[in-house]
C-alpha positions as CSV (number, residue, x, y, z in Angstrom):
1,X,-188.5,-73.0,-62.4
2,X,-192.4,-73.8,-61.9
3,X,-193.1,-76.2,-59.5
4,X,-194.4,-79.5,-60.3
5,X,-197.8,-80.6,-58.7
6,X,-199.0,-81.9,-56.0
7,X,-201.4,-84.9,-55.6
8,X,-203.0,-84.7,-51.9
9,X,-201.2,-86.2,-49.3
10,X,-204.2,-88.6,-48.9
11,X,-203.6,-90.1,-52.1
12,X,-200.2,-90.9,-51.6
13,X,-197.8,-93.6,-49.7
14,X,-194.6,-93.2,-48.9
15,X,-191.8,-94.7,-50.2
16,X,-191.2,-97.7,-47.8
17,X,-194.5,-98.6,-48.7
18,X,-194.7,-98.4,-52.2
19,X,-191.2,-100.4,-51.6
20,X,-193.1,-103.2,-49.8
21,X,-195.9,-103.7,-52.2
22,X,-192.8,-103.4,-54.8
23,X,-191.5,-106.4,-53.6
24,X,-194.3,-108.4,-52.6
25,X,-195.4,-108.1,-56.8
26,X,-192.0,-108.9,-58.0
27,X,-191.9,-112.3,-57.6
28,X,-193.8,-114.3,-60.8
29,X,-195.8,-116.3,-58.5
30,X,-197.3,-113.5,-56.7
31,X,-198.1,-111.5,-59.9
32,X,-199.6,-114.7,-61.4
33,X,-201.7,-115.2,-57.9
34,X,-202.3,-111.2,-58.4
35,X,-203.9,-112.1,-61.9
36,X,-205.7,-114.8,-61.1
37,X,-207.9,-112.8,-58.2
38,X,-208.2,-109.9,-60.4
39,X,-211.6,-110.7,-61.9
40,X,-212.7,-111.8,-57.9
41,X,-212.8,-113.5,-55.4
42,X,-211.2,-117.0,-55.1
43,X,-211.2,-119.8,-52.9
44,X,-207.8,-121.4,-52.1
45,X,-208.5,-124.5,-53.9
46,X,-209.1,-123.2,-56.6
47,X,-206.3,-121.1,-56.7
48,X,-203.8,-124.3,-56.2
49,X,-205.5,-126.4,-58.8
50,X,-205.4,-122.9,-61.2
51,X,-202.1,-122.3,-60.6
52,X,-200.5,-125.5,-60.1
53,X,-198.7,-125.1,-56.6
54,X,-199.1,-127.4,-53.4
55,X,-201.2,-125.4,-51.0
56,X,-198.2,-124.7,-48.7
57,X,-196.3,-123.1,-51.0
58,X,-199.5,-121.1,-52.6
59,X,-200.2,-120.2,-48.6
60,X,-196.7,-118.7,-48.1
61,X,-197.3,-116.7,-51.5
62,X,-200.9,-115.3,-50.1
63,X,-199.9,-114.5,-46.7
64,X,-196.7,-112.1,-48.4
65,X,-199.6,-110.5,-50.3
66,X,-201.7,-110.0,-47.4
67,X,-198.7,-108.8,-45.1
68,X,-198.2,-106.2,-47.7
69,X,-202.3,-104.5,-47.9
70,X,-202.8,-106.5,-51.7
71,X,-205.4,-109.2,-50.3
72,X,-208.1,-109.4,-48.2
73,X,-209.7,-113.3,-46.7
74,X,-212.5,-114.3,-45.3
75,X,-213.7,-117.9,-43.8
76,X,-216.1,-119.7,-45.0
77,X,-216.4,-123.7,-43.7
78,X,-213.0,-124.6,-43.9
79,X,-212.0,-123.2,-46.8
80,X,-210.3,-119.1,-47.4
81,X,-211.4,-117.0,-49.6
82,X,-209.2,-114.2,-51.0
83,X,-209.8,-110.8,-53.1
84,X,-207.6,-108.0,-54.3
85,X,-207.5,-104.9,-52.2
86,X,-208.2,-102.5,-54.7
87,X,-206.8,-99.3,-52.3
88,X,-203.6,-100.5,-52.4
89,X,-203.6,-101.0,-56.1
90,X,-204.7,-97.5,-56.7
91,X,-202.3,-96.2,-53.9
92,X,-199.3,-98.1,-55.7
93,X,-201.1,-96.1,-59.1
94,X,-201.1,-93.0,-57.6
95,X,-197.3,-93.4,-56.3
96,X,-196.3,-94.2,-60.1
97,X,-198.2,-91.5,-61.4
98,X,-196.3,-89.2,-58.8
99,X,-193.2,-90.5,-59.7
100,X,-194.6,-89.5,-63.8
101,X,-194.9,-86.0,-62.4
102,X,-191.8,-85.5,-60.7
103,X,-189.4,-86.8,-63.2
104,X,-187.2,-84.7,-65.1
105,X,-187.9,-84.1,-69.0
């Protein structure tokens, strides 16, 4: 039996953390704060007034996302500012696609 490729251990994360950016997208609110910073950068009020949710709750969303490498912030004044980190998107792509390769036909 051939062996299946190998992508570069560079290019890949292991399992636990694929697992944690797993669960930090399957809730619905973090996927719809997910979409909502993927054409840039947002400010926090714009994201509650966007989405609809009282800034605590849309705080407790971003800071899952940040614990698990998706977002990035930065200060400005008093407000945050937050942005997809697209590394961990392509890591998470690159996992999947590993997974693609390994499967069984």
């Amino acid at each position: 039996m051939a062996a299946q490729p190998q992508a570069p251990a560079s290019c890949c994360i292991a399992g636990d953390q694929a697992r944690a950016l797993l669960k930090a997208l399957a809730d619905p609110i973090r996927l719809q704060v997910v979409e909502a910073l993927a054409p840039g950068e947002r400010c926090v009020c714009e994201l509650t007034e966007q989405l609809g949710l009282a800034q605590s709750k849309l705080s407790f969303h971003l800071k899952v996302l940040k614990d698990a490498g998706l977002l990035s912030d930065r200060q400005q004044g008093r407000w945050t500012y937050y942005r997809l980190q697209g590394r961990a998107l392509e890591q998470l792509r690159d996992w999947l696609d590993q997974l693609m390769l390994c499967r069984s036909s």
